[in-house]
C-alpha positions as a Markdown table, in Angstrom:
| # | Residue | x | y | z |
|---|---|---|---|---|
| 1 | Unk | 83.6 | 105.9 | 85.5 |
| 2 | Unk | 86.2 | 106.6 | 83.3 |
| 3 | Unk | 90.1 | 104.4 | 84.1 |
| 4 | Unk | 91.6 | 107.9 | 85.6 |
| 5 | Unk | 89.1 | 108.0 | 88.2 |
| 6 | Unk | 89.3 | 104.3 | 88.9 |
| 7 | Unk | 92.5 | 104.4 | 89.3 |
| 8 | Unk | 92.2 | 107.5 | 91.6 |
| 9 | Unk | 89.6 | 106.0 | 94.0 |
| 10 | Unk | 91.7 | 103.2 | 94.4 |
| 11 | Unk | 94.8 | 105.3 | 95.5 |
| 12 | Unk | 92.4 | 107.5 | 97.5 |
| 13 | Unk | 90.9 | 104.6 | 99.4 |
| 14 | Unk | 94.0 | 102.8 | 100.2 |
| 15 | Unk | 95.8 | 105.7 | 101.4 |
| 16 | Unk | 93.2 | 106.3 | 104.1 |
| 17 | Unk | 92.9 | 102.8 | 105.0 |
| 18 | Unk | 96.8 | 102.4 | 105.3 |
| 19 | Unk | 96.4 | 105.7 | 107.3 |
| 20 | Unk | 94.0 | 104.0 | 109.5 |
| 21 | Unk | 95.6 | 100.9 | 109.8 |
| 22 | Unk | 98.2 | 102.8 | 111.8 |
| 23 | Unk | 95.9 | 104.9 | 113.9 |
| 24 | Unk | 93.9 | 101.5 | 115.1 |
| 25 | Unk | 97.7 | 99.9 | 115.8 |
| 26 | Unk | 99.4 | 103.7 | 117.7 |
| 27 | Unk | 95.8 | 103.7 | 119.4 |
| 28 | Unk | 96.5 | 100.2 | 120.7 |
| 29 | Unk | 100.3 | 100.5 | 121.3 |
| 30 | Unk | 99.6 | 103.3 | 123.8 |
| 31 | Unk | 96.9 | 101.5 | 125.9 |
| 32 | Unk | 98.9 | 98.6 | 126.3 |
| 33 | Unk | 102.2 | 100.6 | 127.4 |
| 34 | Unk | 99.4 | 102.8 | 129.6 |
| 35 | Unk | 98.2 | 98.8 | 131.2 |
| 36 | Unk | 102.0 | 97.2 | 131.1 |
| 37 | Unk | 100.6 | 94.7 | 129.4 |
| 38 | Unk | 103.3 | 92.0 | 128.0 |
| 39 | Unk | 105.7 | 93.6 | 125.7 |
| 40 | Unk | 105.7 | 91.1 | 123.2 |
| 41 | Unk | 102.3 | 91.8 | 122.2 |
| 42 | Unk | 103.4 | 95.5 | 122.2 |
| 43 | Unk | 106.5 | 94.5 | 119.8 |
| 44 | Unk | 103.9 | 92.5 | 117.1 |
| 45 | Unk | 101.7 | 95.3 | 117.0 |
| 46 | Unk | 104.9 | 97.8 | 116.6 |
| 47 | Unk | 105.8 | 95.6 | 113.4 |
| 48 | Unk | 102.8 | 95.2 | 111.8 |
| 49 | Unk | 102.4 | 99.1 | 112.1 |
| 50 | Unk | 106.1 | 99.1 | 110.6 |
| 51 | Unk | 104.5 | 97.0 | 107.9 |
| 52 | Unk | 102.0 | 99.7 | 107.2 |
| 53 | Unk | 104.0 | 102.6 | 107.7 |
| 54 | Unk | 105.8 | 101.3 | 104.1 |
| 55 | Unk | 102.4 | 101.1 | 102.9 |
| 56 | Unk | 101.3 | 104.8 | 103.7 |
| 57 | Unk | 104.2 | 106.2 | 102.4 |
| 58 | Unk | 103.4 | 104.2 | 98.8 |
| 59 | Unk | 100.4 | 105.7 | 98.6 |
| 60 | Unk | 101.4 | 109.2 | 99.9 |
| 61 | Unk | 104.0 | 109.1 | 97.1 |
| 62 | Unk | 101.5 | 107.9 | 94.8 |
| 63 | Unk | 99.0 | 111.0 | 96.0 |
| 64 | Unk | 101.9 | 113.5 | 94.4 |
| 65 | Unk | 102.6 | 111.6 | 91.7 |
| 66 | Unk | 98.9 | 111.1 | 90.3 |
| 67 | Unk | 98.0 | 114.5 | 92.0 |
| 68 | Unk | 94.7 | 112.4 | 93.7 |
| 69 | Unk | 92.7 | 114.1 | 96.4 |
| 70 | Unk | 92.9 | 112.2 | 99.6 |
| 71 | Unk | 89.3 | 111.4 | 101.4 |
| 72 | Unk | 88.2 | 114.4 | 102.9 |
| 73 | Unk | 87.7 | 112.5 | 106.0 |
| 74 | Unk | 91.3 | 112.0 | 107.1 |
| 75 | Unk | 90.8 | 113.7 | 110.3 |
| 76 | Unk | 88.0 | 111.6 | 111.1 |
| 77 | Unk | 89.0 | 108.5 | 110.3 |
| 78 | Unk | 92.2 | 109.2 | 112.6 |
| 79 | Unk | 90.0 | 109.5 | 115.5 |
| 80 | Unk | 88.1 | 106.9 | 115.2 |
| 81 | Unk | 91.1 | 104.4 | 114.3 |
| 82 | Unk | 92.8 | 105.9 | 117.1 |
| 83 | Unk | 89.8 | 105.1 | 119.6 |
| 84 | Unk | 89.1 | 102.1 | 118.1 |
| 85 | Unk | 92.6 | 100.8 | 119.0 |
| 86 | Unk | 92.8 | 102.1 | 122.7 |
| 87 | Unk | 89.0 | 100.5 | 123.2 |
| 88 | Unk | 90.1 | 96.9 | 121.9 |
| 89 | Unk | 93.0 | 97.4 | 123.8 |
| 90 | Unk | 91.1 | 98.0 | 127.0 |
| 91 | Unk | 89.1 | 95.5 | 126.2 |
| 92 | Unk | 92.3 | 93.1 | 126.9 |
| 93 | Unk | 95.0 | 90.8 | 124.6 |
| 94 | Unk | 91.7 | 89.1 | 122.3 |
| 95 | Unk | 89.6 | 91.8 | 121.5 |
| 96 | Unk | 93.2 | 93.5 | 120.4 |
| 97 | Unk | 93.8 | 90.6 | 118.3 |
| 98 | Unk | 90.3 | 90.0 | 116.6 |
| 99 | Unk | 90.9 | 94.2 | 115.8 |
| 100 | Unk | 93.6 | 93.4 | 113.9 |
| 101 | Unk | 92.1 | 90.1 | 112.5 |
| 102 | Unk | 88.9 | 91.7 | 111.3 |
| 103 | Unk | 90.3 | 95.0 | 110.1 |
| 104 | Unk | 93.1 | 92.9 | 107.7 |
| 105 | Unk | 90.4 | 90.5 | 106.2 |
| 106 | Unk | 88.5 | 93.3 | 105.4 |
| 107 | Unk | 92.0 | 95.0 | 103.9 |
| 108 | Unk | 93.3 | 91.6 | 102.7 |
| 109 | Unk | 89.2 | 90.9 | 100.5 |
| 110 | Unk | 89.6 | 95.0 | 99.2 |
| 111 | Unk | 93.1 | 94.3 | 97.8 |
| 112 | Unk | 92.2 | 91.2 | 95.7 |
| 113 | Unk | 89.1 | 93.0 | 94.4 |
| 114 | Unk | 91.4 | 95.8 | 93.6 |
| 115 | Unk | 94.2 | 93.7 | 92.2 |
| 116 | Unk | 91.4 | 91.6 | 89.9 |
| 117 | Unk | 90.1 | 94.9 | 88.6 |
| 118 | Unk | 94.0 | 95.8 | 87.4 |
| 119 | Unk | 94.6 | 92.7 | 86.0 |
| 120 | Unk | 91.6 | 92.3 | 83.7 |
| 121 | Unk | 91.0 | 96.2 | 82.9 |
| 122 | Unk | 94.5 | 98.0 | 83.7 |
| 123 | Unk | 97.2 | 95.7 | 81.6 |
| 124 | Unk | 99.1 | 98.9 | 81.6 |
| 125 | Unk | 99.5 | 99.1 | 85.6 |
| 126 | Unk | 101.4 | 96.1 | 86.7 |
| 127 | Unk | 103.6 | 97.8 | 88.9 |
| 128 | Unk | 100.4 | 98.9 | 90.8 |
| 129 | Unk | 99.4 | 95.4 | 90.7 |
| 130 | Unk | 102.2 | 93.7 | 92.0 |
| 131 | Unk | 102.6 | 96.0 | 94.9 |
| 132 | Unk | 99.4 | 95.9 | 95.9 |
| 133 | Unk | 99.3 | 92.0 | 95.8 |
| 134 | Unk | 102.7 | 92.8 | 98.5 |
| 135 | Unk | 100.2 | 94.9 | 100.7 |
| 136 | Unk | 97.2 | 92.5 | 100.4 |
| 137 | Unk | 99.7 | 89.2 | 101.6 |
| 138 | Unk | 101.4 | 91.8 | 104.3 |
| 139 | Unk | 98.0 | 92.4 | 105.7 |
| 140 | Unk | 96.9 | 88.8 | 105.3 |
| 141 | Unk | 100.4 | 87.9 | 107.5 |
| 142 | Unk | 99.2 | 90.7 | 109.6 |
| 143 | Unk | 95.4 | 88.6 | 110.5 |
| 144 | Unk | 97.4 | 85.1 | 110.6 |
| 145 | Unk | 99.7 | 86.5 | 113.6 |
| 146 | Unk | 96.7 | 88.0 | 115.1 |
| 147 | Unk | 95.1 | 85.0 | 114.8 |
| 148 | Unk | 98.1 | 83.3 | 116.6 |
| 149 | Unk | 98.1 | 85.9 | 119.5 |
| 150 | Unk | 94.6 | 84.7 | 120.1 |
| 151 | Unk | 92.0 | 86.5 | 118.0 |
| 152 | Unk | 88.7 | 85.2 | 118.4 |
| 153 | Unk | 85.1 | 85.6 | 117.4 |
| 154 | Unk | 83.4 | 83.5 | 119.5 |
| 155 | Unk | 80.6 | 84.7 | 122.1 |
| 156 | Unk | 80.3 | 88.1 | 122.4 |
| 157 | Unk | 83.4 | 88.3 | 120.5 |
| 158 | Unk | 81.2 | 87.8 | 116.9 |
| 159 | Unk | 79.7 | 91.1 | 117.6 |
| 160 | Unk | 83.1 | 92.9 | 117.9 |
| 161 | Unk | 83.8 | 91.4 | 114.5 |
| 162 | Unk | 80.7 | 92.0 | 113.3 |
| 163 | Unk | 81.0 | 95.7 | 113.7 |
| 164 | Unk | 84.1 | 96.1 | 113.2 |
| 165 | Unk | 84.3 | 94.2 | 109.7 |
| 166 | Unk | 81.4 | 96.7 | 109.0 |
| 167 | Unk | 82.5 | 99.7 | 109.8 |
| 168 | Unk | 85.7 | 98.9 | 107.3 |
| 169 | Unk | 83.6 | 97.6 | 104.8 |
| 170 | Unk | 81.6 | 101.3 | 105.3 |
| 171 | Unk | 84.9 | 103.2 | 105.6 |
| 172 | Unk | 86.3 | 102.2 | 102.4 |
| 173 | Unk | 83.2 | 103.1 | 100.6 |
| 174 | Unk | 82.8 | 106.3 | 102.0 |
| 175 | Unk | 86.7 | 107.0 | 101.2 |
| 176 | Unk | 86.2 | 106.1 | 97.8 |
| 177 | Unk | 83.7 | 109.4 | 97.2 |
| 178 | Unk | 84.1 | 111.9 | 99.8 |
């Protein structure tokens, strides 16, 4: 694969993951306001999609500016994020957490790979590099609060994280070719 399309995949992939990211987190948001559940939970969960609402618009900006097709599977991945965040919510305050912890891992392991493949094959793209070593510590910061709300993966817990874990590890290789 030649750099261009490297470089593309990469933009491709993150933008749908950042997308995502913020379907899992408005998925969630409006459970918990549909339960009452504590609004302090509600206000981390609000930041951290803040967090990736800067993201998304990077790589949206990024999209026009290296005309790169987005995934085809936008729509798709929009649904399911969204579902996936109103079922962990349902599922109460830890299975909401562990989402978030498993999902930003997941993010958090995909940026280094990313940011190891610029630094030892794309000199020429530091800017790239240092912002996405901003998103891969915001969405590390995002797993150590989520962690502190009381993430767990314990019990039948592991097979929440299990899954989920997997089906980001499958999303972003999906979104990297279709």
């Amino acid at each position: 694969m030649d750099k261009k399309n490297i470089i593309e995949e990469m933009i491709r992939v993150n933008h749908a993951g950042e997308r995502g990211a913020i379907k899992i987190y408005e998925g969630q948001i409006k459970a918990l306001k549909f339960l009452k559940q504590e609004e302090s939970l509600i206000q981390e969960i609000q930041e951290m999609r803040d967090h990736e609402l800067e993201h998304l618009h990077f790589f949206e900006n990024e999209i026009i500016k290296r005309n790169v097709r987005p995934t085809f599977l936008l729509p798709l991945w929009d649904l399911l994020g969204t579902t996936l965040g109103i079922g962990t919510a349902l599922l109460g305050k830890k299975a909401t957490a562990l989402c978030t912890a498993a999902v930003e891992e997941v993010i958090g392991g995909h940026y280094s790979d990313q940011i190891e493949t610029l630094e030892n094959d794309f000199k020429e793209e530091k800017s790239l590099k240092d912002t996405f070593s901003k998103f891969r510590d915001d969405e590390l910061e995002h797993k150590d609060k989520a962690e502190k709300m009381g993430s767990t993966n314990s019990g039948v817990y592991y097979v929440l994280d299990t899954i989920i874990k997997g089906t980001s590890r499958l999303a972003i290789e999906v979104s990297k070719r279709i």
